[in-house]
C-alpha positions in Angstrom: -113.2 -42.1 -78.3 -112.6 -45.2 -77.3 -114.1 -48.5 -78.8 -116.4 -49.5 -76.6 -117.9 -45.8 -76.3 -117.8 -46.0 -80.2 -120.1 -49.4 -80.3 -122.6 -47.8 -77.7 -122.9 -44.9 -79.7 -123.5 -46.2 -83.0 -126.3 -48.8 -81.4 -127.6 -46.1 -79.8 -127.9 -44.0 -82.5 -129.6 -46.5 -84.9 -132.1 -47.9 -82.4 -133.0 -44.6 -81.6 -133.5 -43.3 -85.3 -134.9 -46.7 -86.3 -137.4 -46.8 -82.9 -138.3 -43.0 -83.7 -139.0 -43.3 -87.1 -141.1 -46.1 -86.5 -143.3 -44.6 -83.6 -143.8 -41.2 -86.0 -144.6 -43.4 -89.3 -146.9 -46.2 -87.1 -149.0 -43.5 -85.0 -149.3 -41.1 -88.3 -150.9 -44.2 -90.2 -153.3 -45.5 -86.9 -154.3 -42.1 -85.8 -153.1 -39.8 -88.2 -150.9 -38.1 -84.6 -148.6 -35.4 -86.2 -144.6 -36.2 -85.4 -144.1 -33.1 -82.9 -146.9 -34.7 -80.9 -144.8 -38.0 -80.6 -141.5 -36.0 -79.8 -143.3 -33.8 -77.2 -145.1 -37.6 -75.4 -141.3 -38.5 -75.0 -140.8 -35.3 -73.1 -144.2 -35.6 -70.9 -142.1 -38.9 -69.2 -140.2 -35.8 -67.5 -142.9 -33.1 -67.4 -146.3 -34.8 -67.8 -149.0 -32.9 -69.3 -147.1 -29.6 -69.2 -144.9 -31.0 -72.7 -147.7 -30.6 -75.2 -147.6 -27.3 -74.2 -144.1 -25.8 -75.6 -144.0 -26.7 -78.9 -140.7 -27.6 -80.9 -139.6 -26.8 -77.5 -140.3 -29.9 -75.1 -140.1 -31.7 -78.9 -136.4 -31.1 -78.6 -136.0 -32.3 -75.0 -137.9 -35.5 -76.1 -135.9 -36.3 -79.0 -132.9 -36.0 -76.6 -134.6 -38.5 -73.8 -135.3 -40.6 -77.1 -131.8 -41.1 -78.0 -130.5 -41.0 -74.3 -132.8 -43.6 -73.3 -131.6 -45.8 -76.6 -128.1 -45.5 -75.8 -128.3 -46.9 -72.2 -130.1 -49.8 -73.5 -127.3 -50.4 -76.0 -125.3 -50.0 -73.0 -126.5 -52.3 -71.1 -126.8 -55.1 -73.8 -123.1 -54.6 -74.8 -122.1 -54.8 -70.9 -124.1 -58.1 -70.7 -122.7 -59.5 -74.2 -119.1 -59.2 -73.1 -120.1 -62.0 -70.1 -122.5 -63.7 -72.0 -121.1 -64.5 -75.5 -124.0 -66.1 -76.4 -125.6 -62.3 -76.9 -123.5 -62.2 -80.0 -123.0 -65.5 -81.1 -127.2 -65.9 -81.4 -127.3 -62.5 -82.1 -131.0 -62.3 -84.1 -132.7 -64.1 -81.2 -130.6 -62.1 -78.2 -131.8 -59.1 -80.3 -135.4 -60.3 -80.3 -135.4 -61.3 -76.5 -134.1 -58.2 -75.5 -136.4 -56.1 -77.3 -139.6 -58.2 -75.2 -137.5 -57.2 -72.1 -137.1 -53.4 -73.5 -140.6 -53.6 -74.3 -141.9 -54.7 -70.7 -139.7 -52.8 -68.6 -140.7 -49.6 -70.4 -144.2 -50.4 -70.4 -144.8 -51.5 -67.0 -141.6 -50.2 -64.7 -140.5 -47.0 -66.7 -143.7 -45.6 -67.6 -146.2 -46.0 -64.7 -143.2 -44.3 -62.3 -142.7 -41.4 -65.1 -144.9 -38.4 -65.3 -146.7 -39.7 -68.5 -150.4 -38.7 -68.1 -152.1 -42.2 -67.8 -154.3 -43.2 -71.0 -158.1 -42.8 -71.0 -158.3 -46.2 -72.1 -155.8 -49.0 -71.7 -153.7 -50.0 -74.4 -155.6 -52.4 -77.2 -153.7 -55.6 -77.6 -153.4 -54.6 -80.9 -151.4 -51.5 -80.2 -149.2 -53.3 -77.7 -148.7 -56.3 -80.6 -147.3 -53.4 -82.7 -145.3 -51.6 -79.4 -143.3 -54.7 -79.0 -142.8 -55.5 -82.4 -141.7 -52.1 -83.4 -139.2 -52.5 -80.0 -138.1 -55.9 -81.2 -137.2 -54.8 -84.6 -136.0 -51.4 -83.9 -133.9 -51.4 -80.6 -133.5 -55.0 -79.7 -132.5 -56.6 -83.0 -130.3 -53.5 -84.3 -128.3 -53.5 -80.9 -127.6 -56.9 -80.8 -126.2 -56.4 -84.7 -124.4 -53.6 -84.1 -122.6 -55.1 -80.9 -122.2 -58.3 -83.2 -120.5 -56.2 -85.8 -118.7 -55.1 -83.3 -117.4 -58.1 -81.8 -116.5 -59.8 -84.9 -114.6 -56.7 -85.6 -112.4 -57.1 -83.5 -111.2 -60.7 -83.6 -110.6 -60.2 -87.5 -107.5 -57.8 -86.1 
């Protein structure tokens, strides 16, 4: 595998488990909403309503989406950092930045076009204050390590 497959993996992979982990411990606490039920609202993107249905099932498929979804985001912020060095050279505030932009294109490009069924009630300001933080802090800012890791990596060779 080559290195720059390795450092989208590995951001990837530690947004995702940082950003999951998160959304299972944060809507356990709030509304005590049992972990499958999280997994399975990642699949309903792709199936709608029809993912509460299947059990560990459509839980699978959403864990996969998860981490899929994760990756091209560490994708894309490694792409931009090797044009824009100031992505890794201000690392903690790219991070930050990036998880807003995460945070809003999810919320209000990704999700209204997916098949999620719409809320009965719109989102508290509350919950959203906690949705972007728990972006920020677990995709945003780990990527941006990660790719800094990364980076100053490789000119120590």
């Amino acid at each position: 595998m080559n290195r720059h497959a390795r450092v989208v993996l590995q951001a990837g992979a530690l947004a995702g488990t940082l950003d999951l982990t998160a959304a299972i411990v944060v809507s356990w606490l709030r509304a005590n909403v049992a972990p499958i039920r999280i997994m399975q609202s990642i699949a309903a993107g792709l199936l709608g309503q029809a993912s509460y249905d299947d059990g560990w099932g459509t839980a699978a498929l959403g864990v996969g989406l998860h981490f899929m979804i994760a990756t091209s985001w560490a994708a894309i912020f490694y792409a931009a950092s090797q044009r824009i060095r100031v992505l890794v050279s201000q690392w903690p505030i790219a991070g930050l930045v990036y998880g807003i932009g995460v945070y809003l294109f999810m919320n209000f490009v990704v999700l209204p076009l997916s098949a999620f069924p719409p809320p009965r009630n719109p989102p508290t300001l509350t919950s959203r204050a906690i949705g972007m933080t728990i972006i920020m802090l677990c995709i945003g800012l780990p990527i941006a390590w990660v790719v800094r890791r990364a980076s100053v990596g490789l000119h120590r060779r």
